[in-house]
C-alpha positions as CSV (number, residue, x, y, z in Angstrom):
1,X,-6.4,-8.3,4.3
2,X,-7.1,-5.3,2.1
3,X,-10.4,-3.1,2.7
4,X,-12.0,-1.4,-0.3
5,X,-15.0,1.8,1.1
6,X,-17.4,2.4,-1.4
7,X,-20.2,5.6,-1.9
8,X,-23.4,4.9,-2.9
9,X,-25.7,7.8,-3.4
10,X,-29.1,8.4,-4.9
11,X,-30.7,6.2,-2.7
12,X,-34.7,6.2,-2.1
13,X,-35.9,6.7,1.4
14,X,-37.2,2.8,1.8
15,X,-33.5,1.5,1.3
16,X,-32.1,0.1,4.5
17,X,-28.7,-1.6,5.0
18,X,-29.7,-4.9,5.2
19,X,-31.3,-4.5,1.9
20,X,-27.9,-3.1,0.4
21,X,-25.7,-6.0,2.1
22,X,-28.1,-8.1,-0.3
23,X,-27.9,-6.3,-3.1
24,X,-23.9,-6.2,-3.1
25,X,-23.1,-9.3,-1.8
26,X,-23.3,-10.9,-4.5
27,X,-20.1,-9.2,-5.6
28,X,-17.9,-10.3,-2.9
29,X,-17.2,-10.1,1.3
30,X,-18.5,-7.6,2.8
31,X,-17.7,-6.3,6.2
32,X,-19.6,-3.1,6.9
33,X,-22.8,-1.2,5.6
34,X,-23.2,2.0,7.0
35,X,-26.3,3.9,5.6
36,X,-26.5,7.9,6.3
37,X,-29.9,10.2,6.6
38,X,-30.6,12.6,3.7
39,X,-29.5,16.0,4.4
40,X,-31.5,18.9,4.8
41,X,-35.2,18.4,3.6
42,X,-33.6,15.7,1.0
43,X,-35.5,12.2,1.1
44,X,-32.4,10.4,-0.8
45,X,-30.0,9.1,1.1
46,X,-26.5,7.7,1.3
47,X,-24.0,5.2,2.2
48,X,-20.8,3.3,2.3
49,X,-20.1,-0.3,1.7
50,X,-17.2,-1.6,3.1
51,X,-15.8,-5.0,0.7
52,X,-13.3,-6.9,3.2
53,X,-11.3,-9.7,0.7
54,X,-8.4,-10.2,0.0
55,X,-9.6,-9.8,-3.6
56,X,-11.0,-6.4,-2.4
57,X,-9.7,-3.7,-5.0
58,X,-11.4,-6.4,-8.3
59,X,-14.5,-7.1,-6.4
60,X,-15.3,-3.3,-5.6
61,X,-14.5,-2.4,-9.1
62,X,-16.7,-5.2,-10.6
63,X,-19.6,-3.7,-8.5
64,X,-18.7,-0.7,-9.4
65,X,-18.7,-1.5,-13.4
66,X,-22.2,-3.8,-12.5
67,X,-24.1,-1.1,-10.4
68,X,-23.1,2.3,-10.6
69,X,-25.6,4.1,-13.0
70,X,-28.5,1.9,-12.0
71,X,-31.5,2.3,-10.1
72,X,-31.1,0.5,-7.0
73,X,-35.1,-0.7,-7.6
74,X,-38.0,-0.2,-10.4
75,X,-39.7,3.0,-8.2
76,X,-36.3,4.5,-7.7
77,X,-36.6,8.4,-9.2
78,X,-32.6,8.6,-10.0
79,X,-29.5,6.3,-10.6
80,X,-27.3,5.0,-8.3
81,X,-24.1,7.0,-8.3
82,X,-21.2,4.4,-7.0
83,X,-17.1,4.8,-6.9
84,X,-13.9,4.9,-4.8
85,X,-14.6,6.8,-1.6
86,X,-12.2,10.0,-1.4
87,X,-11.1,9.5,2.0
88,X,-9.7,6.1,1.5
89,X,-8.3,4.1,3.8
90,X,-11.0,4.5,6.6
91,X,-14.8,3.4,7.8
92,X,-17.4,5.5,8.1
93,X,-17.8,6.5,11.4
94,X,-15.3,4.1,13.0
95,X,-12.1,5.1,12.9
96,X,-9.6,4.5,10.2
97,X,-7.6,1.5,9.3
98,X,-4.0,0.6,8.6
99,X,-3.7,-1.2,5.0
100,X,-0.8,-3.3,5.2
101,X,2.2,-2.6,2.5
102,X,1.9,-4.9,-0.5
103,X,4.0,-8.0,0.2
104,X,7.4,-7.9,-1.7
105,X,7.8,-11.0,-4.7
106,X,9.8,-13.5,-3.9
107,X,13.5,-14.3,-5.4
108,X,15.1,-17.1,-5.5
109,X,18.2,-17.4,-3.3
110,X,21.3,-16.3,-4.4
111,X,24.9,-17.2,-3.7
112,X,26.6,-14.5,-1.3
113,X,29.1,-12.3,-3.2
114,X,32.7,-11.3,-1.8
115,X,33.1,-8.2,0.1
116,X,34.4,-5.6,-2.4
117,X,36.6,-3.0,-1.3
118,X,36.2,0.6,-0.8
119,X,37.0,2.9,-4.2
120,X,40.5,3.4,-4.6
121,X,41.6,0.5,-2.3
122,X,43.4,-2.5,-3.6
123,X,42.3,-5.7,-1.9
124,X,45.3,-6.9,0.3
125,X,46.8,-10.1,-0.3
126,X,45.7,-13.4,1.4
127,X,48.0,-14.2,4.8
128,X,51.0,-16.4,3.6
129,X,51.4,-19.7,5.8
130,X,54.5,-19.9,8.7
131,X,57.1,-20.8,8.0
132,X,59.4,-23.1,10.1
133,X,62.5,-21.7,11.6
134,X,65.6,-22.0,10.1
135,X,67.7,-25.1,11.5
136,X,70.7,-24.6,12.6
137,X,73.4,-25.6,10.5
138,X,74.1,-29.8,10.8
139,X,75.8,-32.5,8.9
140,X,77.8,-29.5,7.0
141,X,74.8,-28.1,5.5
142,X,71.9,-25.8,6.5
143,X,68.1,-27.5,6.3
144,X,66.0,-25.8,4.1
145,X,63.2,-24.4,5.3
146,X,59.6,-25.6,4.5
147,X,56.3,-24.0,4.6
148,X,54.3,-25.6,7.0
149,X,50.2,-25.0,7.1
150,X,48.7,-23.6,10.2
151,X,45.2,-25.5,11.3
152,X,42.4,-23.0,10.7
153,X,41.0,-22.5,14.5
154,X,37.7,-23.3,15.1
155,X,34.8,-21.0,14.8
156,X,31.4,-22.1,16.5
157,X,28.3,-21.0,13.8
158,X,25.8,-20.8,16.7
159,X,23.7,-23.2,15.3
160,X,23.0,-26.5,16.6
161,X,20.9,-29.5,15.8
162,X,17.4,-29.6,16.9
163,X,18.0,-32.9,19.1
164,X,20.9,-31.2,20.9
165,X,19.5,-28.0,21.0
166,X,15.7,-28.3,21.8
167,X,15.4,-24.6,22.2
168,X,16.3,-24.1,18.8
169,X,13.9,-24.0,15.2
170,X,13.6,-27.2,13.9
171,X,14.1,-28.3,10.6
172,X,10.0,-29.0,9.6
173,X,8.0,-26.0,8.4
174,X,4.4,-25.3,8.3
175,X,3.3,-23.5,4.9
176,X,-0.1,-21.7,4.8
177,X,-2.4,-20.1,2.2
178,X,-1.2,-21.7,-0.5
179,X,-3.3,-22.0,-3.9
180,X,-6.1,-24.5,-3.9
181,X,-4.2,-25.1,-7.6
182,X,-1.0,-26.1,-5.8
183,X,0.7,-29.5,-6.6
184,X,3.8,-31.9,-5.0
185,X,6.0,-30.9,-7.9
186,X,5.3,-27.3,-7.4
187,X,5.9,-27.9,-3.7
188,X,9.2,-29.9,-3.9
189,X,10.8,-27.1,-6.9
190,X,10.7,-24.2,-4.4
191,X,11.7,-25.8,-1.3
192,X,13.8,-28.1,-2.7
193,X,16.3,-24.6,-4.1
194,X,16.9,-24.2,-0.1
195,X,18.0,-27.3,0.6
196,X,17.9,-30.9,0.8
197,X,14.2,-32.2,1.6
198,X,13.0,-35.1,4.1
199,X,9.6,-35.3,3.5
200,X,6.4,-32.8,2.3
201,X,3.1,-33.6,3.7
202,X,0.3,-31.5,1.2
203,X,-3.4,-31.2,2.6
204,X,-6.2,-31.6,1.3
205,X,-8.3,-27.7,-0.2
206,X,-10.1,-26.2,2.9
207,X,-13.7,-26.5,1.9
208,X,-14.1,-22.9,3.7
209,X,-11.1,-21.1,1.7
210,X,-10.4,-23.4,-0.7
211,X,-6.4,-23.1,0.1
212,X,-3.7,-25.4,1.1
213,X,-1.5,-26.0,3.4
214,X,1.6,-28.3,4.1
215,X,4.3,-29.3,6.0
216,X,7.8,-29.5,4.9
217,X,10.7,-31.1,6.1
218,X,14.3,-30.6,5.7
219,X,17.3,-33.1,6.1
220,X,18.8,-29.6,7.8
221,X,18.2,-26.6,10.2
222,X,19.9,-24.1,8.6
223,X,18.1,-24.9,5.2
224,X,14.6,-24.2,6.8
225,X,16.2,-21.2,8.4
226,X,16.8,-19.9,5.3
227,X,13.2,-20.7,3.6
228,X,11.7,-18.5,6.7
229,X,13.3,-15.9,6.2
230,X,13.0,-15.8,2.4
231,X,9.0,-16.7,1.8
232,X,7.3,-15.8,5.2
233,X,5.1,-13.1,4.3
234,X,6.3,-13.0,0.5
235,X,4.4,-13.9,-2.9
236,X,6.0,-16.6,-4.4
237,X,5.3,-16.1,-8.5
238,X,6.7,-19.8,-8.8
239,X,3.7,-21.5,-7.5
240,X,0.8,-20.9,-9.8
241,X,-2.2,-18.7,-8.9
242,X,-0.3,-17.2,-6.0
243,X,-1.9,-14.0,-5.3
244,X,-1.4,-13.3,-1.1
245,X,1.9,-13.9,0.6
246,X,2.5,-17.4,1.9
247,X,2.7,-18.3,5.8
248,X,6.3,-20.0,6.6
249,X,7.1,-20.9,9.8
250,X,8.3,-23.4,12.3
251,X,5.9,-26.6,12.9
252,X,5.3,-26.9,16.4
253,X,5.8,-30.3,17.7
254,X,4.0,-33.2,16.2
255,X,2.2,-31.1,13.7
256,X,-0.2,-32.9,11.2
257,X,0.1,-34.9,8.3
258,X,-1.5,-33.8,5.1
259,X,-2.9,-36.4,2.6
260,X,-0.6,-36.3,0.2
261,X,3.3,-37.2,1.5
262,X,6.1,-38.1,-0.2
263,X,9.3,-39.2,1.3
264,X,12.7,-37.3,-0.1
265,X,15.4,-39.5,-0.7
């Protein structure tokens, strides 16, 4: 969740940071107000408001654009001067913070490419079958030998079915923080490009958040394998309004059904 500091100076003595949460909330989330004492034998004062959204960086520069230049009320002697603190990331007073890196967009699958071989090596040539042993000679003649394909041993994947493997992921995924804008179809046409699906279960908006979520299943393990791995924690530009990286992971065991479900055939 990104965390956007802001200065705010040229403050009258009478402010107070409940005050200033008013004043700027109407421009989005905010997590901290920290107000600081005039210095010296200055009556103005100072302080930093903290926006906590993950719309963070557009809010604080909307406030920015609305407020700085103002006077923060009709007896105020100067203008509000408001922008970017210096010593960002941080709060005032409490430490600093770690801003997560911006999540990486999302590409579609692709197929896996042949292993190419170093610069100035050929590729060998592919192992030639047996070949049976030459008879011996019988009925005058000698019998002509044949090649004769050798059964490919078997190689165990590792992976197993999640009824004969209970240990192991399943094949039904919970997806989070999707767009309140989000559809079935737009559901289906990303999944769908890992593999065959069972069934997607899409809930209802959150009235808090207004997102999605839904659950997704897939006629295979290894398909929902691969959608972990590929969209947990990425933005997916195929699903319209996505702005924040999507939450992919297992569904625990009798996980909910959304109000919208469609069987896959």
């Amino acid at each position: 969740m990104d965390v956007v500091k802001l200065f705010v100076g040229g403050l009258d003595e009478g402010v107070t940071e409940e005050s200033l949460h008013a004043l700027f909330a109407s421009h989005g989330r905010i997590k901290e107000v920290v107000l600081l004492p005039g210095k010296g034998t200055s009556t103005q004062k100072c302080a930093f408001v903290c926006f906590q959204t993950f719309s963070a960086q557009e809010m604080a520069q909307a406030a920015i654009a609305a407020l700085n230049g103002t006077n923060y009320s009709s007896t105020a002697e100067n203008p509000m001067v408001v922008h970017v603190a210096k010593n960002q990331p941080g709060q005032p007073g409490r430490g600093s913070f770690q801003q997560e890196p911006p999540p990486m967009l999302w590409q579609p699958p692709q197929p896996p490419q042949p292993p190419q071989p170093p610069m100035g090596m050929s590729v060998p040539p592919p192992p030639q079958p047996a070949m049976m042993p030459m008879m011996p000679q019988m009925y005058g003649g000698a019998y002509p030998s044949h090649p004769v394909p050798q059964p490919t041993p078997y190689q165990h994947t590792g992976t197993y079915p999640a009824a004969q493997n209970p240990g192991a992921p399943g094949n039904k995924l919970f997806i989070g923080s999707l767009p309140g804008a989000v559809t079935q179809e737009d559901v289906e046409r990303v999944f769908s490009s890992f593999g065959a699906l069972g069934e997607v279960h899409l809930m209802d908006p959150s009235q808090q958040t207004g997102d999605r979520c839904a659950f997704v299943v897939f006629n295979e393990v290894s398909s929902a394998q691969r959608a972990v791995e590929s969209l947990n924690n990425q933005v997916c530009p195929m699903l319209p309004a996505a702005m924040r990286p999507l939450v992919v992971k297992f569904a625990k065991s009798g996980g909910g059904v959304g109000s919208n479900k469609r069987a896959r055939g």
